[in-house]
C-alpha positions in Angstrom: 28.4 -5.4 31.9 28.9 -9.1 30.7 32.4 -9.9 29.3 32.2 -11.5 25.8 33.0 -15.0 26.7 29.7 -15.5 29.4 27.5 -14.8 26.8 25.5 -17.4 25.4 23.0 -17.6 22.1 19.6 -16.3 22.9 16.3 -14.7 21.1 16.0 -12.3 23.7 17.3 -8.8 23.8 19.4 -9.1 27.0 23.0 -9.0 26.7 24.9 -5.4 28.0 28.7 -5.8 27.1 31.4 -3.9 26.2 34.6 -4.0 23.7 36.9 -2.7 21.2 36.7 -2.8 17.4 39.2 -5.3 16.0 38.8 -5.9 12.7 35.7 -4.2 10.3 34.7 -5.7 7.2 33.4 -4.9 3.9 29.6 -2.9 4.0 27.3 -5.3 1.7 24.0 -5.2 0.9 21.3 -7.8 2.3 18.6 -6.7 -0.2 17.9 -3.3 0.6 20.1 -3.0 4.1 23.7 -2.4 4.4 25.5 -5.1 6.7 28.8 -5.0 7.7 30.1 -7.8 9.5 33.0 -6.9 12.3 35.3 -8.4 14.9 35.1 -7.2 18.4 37.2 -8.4 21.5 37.2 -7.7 25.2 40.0 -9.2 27.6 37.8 -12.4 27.2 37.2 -13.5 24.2 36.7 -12.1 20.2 33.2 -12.3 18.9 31.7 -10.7 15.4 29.5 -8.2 15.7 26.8 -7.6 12.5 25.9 -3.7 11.8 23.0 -2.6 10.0 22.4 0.1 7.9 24.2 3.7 9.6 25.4 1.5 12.4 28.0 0.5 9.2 29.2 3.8 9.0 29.2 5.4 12.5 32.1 3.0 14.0 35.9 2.1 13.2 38.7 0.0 14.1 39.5 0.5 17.3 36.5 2.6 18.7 35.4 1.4 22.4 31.7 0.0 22.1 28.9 -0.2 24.4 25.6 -2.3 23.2 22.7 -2.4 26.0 19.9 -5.1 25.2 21.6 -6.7 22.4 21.0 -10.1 20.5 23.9 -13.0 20.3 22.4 -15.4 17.8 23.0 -17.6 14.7 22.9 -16.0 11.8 24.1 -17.8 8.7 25.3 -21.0 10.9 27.8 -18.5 12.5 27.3 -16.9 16.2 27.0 -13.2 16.0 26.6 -10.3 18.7 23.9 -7.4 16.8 22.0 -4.8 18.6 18.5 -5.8 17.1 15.5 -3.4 17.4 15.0 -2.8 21.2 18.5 -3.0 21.5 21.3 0.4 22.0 24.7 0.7 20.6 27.2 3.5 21.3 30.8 4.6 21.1 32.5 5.5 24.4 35.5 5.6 23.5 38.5 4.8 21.3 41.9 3.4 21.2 42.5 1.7 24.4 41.4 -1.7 26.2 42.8 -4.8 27.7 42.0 -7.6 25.3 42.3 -11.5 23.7 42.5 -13.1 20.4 41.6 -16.3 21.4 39.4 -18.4 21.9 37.2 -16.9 18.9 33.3 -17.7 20.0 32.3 -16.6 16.6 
């Protein structure tokens, strides 16, 4: 597992992390998906996290997260953590983890 703050912008699905659910925003609509853009945080650093469709639904503040081959890109001129296609997102757990507010990478 990479902690939030090594992880740098890349096209490639390769980023294995972990984190907590700070903050979850309003589900939207990008056309025809639902997006919901969130704030997660490890004892490193915060970073947003962008959900797609169920993903929106199936996690809450303060659930424990676990994405395997996941994307940290620009999207909208702001850095964002997403699971992408070949990517893997899952709960683990909930309520408790060492973390940081700041710096915000994001």
């Amino acid at each position: 597992m990479v902690p939030l703050e090594a992880i740098v912008p890349t096209a490639q699905n390769n980023i294995n992390t972990q984190f907590i659910l700070l903050e979850k925003g309003k589900t939207t609509w990008d056309g025809q998906n639902r997006m919901c853009l969130t704030l997660v945080v490890d004892k490193t650093t915060p970073v947003h996290l962008q959900l797609w469709g169920e993903e929106c639904e199936a996690f809450e503040a303060e659930d424990i997260i676990r994405i395997e081959n996941g994307i940290f890109s620009y999207n909208n001129n702001n850095l964002v953590l997403r699971v992408g296609k070949r990517g893997r997102i899952e709960k683990v757990g909930e309520f408790t983890m060492e973390f940081v507010e700041t710096p915000n990478l994001s």
